[in-house]
N, C-alpha and C positions, 0 to 999 in steps of 0.2 A: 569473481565478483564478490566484493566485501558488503553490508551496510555498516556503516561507519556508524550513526545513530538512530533510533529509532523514536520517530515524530510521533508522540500521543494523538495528535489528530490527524497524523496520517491512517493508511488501509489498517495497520497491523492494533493502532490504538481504537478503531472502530470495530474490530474485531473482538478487542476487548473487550468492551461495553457496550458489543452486544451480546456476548455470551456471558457476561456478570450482569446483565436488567435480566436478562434471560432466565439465569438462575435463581436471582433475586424475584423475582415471577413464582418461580416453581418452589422457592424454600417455603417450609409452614410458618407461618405467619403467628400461631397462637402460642402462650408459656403453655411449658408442659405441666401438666397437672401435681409435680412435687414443687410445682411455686419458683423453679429457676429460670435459666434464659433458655430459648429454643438450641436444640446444639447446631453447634457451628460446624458451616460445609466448607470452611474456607480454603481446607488443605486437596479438596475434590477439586473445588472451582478454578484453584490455581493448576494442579496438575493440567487439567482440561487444558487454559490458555498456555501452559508454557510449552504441551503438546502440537497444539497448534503453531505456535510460534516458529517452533522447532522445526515441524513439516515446511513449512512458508521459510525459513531458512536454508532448510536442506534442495529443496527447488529452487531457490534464486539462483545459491551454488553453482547450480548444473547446468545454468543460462549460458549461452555463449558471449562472450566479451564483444558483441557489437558495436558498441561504442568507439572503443578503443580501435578497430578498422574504420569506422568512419573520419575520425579526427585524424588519423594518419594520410588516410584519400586528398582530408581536404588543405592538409599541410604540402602533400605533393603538388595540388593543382594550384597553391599559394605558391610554391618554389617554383613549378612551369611557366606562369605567369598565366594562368586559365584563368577563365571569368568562373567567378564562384554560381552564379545564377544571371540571368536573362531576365528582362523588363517582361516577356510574356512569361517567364515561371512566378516570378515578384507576382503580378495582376494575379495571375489563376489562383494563387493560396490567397493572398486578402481576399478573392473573390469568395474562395471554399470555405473561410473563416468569416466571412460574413454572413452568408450562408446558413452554416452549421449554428453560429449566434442566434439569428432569426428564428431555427427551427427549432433548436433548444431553451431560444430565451422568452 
């Protein structure tokens, strides 16, 4: 499994910024007393996400390509001439999706 691009507001860009407010939280806030700017953590706070990043890549890695077997299943049962789904599988997911809307919305 590859990612091709990674979506700032997807999981991996939320992850982001939450470990940069995070440290933005925890950095000192005051000039230091020889009158300069606070020192900068930026090369800390970047290691941190790009460790992260890295971990959360090297586990996608190791996913099995399920996909890829499901799209093959459903090209065969396109070639067989199978019904891809049933009028009672169709109803039971709008039903579970309406559903799950209701309880979540």
């Amino acid at each position: 499994m590859t990612i091709r691009s990674l979506d700032p507001s997807g999981e991996l860009g939320k992850l982001f910024f939450q470990i940069h407010s995070k440290n933005q939280q925890e950095s000192p806030t005051n000039v230091s007393s020889s009158g300069g700017s606070p020192p900068s953590r930026d090369a800390v706070d970047l290691s941190a996400v790009v460790k992260t990043l890295q971990d959360f890549t090297s586990r996608a890695a190791a996913l099995p390509e399920i996909r890829l077997e499901k799209i093959q299943a459903l090209q065969q049962r396109l070639e067989d001439g199978a019904a891809l789904a049933t009028a009672e599988g169709v109803a039971g997911a709008l039903l579970r999706e309406t559903f799950l809307n209701d309880v979540h919305g």
